[in-house]
C-alpha positions in Angstrom: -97.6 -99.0 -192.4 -95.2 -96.9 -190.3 -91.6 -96.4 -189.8 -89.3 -94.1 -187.4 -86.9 -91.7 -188.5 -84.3 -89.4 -187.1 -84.6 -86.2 -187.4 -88.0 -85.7 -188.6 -88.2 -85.4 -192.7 -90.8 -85.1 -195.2 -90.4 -87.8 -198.0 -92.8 -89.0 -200.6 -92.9 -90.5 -204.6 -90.3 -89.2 -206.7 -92.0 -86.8 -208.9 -91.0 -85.5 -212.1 -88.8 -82.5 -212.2 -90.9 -79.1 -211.4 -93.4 -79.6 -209.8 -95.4 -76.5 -209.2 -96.8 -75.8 -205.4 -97.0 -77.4 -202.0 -99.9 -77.3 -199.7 -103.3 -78.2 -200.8 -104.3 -78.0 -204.4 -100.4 -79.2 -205.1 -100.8 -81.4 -207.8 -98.5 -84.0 -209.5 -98.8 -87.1 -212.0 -96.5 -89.9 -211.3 -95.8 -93.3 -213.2 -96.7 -96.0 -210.2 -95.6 -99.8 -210.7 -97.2 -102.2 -208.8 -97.6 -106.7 -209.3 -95.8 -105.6 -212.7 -98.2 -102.8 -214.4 -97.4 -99.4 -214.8 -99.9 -96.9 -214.4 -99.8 -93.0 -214.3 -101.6 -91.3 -210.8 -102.6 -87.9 -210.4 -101.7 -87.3 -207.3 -103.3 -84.0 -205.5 -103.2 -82.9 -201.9 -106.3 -82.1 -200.6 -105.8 -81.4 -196.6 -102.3 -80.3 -195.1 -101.3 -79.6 -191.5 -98.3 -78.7 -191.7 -95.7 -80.2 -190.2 -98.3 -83.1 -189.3 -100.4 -84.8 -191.3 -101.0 -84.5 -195.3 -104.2 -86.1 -197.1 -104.0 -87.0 -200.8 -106.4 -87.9 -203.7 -105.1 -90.2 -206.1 -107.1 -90.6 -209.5 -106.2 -93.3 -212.1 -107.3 -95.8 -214.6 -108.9 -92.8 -216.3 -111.3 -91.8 -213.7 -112.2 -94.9 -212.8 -110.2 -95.5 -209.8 -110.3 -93.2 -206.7 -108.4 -93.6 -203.7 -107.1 -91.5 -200.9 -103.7 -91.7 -198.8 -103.2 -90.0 -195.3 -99.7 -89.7 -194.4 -99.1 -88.3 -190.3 -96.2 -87.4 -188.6 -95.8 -88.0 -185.1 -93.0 -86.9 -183.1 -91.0 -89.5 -180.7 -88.4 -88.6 -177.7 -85.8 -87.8 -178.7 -85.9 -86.4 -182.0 -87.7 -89.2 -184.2 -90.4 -89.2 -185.8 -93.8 -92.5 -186.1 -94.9 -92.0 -190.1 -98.2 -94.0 -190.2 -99.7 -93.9 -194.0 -102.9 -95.3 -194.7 -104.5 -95.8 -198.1 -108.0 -97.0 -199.5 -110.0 -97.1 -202.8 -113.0 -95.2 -202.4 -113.5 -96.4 -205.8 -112.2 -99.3 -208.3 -113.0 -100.9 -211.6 -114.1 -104.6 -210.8 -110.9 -105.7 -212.5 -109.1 -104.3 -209.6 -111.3 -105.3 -206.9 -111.5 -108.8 -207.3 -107.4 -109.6 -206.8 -107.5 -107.1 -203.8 -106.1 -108.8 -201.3 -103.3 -109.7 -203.6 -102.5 -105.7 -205.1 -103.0 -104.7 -201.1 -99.8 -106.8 -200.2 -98.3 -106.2 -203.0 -98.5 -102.0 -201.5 -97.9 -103.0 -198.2 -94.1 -104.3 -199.9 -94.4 -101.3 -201.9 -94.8 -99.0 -198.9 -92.2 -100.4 -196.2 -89.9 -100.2 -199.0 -90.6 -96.3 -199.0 -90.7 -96.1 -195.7 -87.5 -97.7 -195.4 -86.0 -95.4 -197.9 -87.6 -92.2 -195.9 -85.7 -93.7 -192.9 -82.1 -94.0 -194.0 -83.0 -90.5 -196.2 -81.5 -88.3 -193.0 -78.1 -90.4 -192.5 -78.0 -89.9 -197.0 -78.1 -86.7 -196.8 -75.8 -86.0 -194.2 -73.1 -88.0 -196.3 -74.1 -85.4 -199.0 -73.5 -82.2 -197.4 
């Protein structure tokens, strides 16, 4: 999953409201909705490069599900940027193993709809200011 944006800008979930930190150890639990079931994620960075590439751990389902995300930005001519994310389970209950090729395009939708918001995000917020 990748999209290309102009300028360059950091994106991500919408998190709640104060979130403490950035850089590794940041940490953050979100609400995710995904083939219709809401779940909360702990989301927790766990390797930044800044401005390039950010790895994160994602722990749900009470423990029982694992997975990490590596989001990388790549810088294109002239001024845009190639924001490849990757994402895999290192560990699932069965319940969620079993329909995964159907929740893996069901994130694959998920994620080109973020990356499609991260795109028009620099063109928004010129609007704004």
């Amino acid at each position: 999953m990748s999209a290309t944006s102009r300028p360059p800008v950091s994106s991500g979930p919408r998190f709640p409201a104060g979130v403490p930190g950035r850089g590794v150890g940041a940490r953050a639990t979100v609400t995710a909705a995904l083939t219709g079931t809401r779940t909360d994620v702990t989301v927790e960075v766990v390797e930044a490069e800044p401005p390039r590439r950010i790895v994160e751990r994602n722990v749900s389902a009470a423990g029982r599900r694992l997975a990490h995300g590596t989001c990388t930005v790549a810088p294109l001519p002239p001024g845009g940027s190639r924001v490849p994310f990757t994402y895999a389970w290192t560990r699932a209950p069965l319940g969620d193993r079993l329909p995964g090729p159907v929740v893996r395009a069901a994130m694959r939708r998920a994620n080109r709809t973020v990356m499609r918001r991260l795109t028009a995000e620099p063109a928004r917020r010129t609007r704004a200011d």
